[in-house]
N, C-alpha and C positions, 0 to 999 in steps of 0.2 A: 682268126681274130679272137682276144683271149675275151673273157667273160666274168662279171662282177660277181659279187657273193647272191644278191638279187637274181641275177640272171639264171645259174649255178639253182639257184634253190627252185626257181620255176621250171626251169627243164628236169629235176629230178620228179616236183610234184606230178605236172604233166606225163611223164612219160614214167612213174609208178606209182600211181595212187597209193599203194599202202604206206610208201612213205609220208603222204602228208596224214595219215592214221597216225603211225608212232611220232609223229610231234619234232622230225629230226630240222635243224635249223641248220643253213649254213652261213657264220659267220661271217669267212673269210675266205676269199680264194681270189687266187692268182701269182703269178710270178713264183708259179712250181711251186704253191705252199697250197693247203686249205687247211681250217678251222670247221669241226660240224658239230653240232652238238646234238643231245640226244636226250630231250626234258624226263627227268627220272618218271617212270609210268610202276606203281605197283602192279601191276597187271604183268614185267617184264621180272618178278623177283620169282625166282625157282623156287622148290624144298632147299632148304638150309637157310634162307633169307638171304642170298646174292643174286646179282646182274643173272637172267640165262648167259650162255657161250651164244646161242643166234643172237640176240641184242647187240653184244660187244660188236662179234665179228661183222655183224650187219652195220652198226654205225663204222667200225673201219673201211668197210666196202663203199659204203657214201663216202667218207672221207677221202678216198683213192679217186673216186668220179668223178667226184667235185676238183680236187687235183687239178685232172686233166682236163675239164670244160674250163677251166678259169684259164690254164697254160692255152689250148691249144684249140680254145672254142667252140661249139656244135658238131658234137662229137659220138652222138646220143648211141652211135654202133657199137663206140668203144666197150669191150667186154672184159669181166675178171677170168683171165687164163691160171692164175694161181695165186690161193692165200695162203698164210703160215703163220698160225697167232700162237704168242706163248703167254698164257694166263700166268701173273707173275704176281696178284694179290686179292683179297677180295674188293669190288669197287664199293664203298659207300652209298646210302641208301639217299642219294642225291642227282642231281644231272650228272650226265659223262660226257667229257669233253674227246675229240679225236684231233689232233693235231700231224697233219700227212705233209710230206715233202716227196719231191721227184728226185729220186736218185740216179737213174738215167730213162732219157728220153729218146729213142732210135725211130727208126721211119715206121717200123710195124709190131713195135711192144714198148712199154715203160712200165719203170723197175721202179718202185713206191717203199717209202716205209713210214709207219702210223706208230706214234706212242698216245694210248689211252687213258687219261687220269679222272677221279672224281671230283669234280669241283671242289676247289679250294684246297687239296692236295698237291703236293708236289711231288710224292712217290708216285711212280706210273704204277696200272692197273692191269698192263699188257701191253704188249710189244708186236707189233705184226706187219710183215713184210709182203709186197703183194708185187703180182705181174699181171698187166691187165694188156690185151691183144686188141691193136689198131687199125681199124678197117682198109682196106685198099685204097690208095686214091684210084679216080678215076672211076 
C-alpha cells in the first residue's frame, strides 16, 4: 500500500531520529517519484563555505527511501545496497532540494536516480544513482 509524503516523513522521523535533527522534509512522494528537501543549516557548510558531501549524499539517501515507502509502502527494512554521487557544482548557501524517481523496481532491489539542486536553481548540484536491497517477503 503506497504512502503519502505525511506518512513517508513520519516513518523516516520515527524510525531515525536524527533526521527529524537535520530538518529534512518530505514534500512529495509516490507513484515512483519523491521530493525531500533539506532546510539549509549553517552548521552543514564545510572549510571552503559549501554543502559537506554527508549532507548532499544523506539527503539523496532520504530521497531514494522516501521513493520507495511512497511506491511500495511500509517498507522500513528496505536498505541502501549502493550509492554513486557525482558532485557536479558547488550548492548555494540555501535549502537543497532532492528530486528521486524509480528507475526499476524488481522483487528484491530497486534502481533509483536523484538529481540535487539549490533552490531556485536550475543547474543541478549532483547527480547520484542508488540501489537500495528489498527485504524477503514472507
Amino acid at each position: 500500500m503506497a504512502l503519502d509524503a505525511a506518512a513517508v516523513q513520519q516513518l523516516i522521523v520515527n524510525g531515525l531520529p536524527a533526521a527529524a535533527e537535520t530538518g529534512i522534509q518530505v514534500e512529495q512522494a509516490g507513484g515512483g517519484k519523491a521530493t525531500v528537501r533539506q532546510p539549509f543549516r549553517a552548521s552543514a557548510v564545510r572549510p571552503g563555505g559549501t554543502l559537506s558531501g554527508p549532507t548532499i549524499m544523506g539527503l539523496a539517501d532520504a530521497a531514494m527511501y522516501a521513493a520507495i515507502l511512497g511506491q511500495l509502502g511500509r517498507l522500513e527494512m528496505a536498505v541502501t545496497q549502493n550509492l554513486n554521487i557525482n558532485f557536479l557544482r558547488r550548492p548555494a548557501p540555501r535549502d537543497l532540494l532532492a528530486e528521486c524517481n524509480i528507475i526499476r523496481l524488481g522483487r528484491r532491489s530497486v534502481v533509483l536516480e536523484v538529481w540535487l539542486y539549490s533552490e531556485g536553481e536550475e543547474e543541478p548540484v549532483a547527480h547520484v544513482t542508488g540501489t537500495y536491497a528489498l527485504p524477503a517477503s514472507g
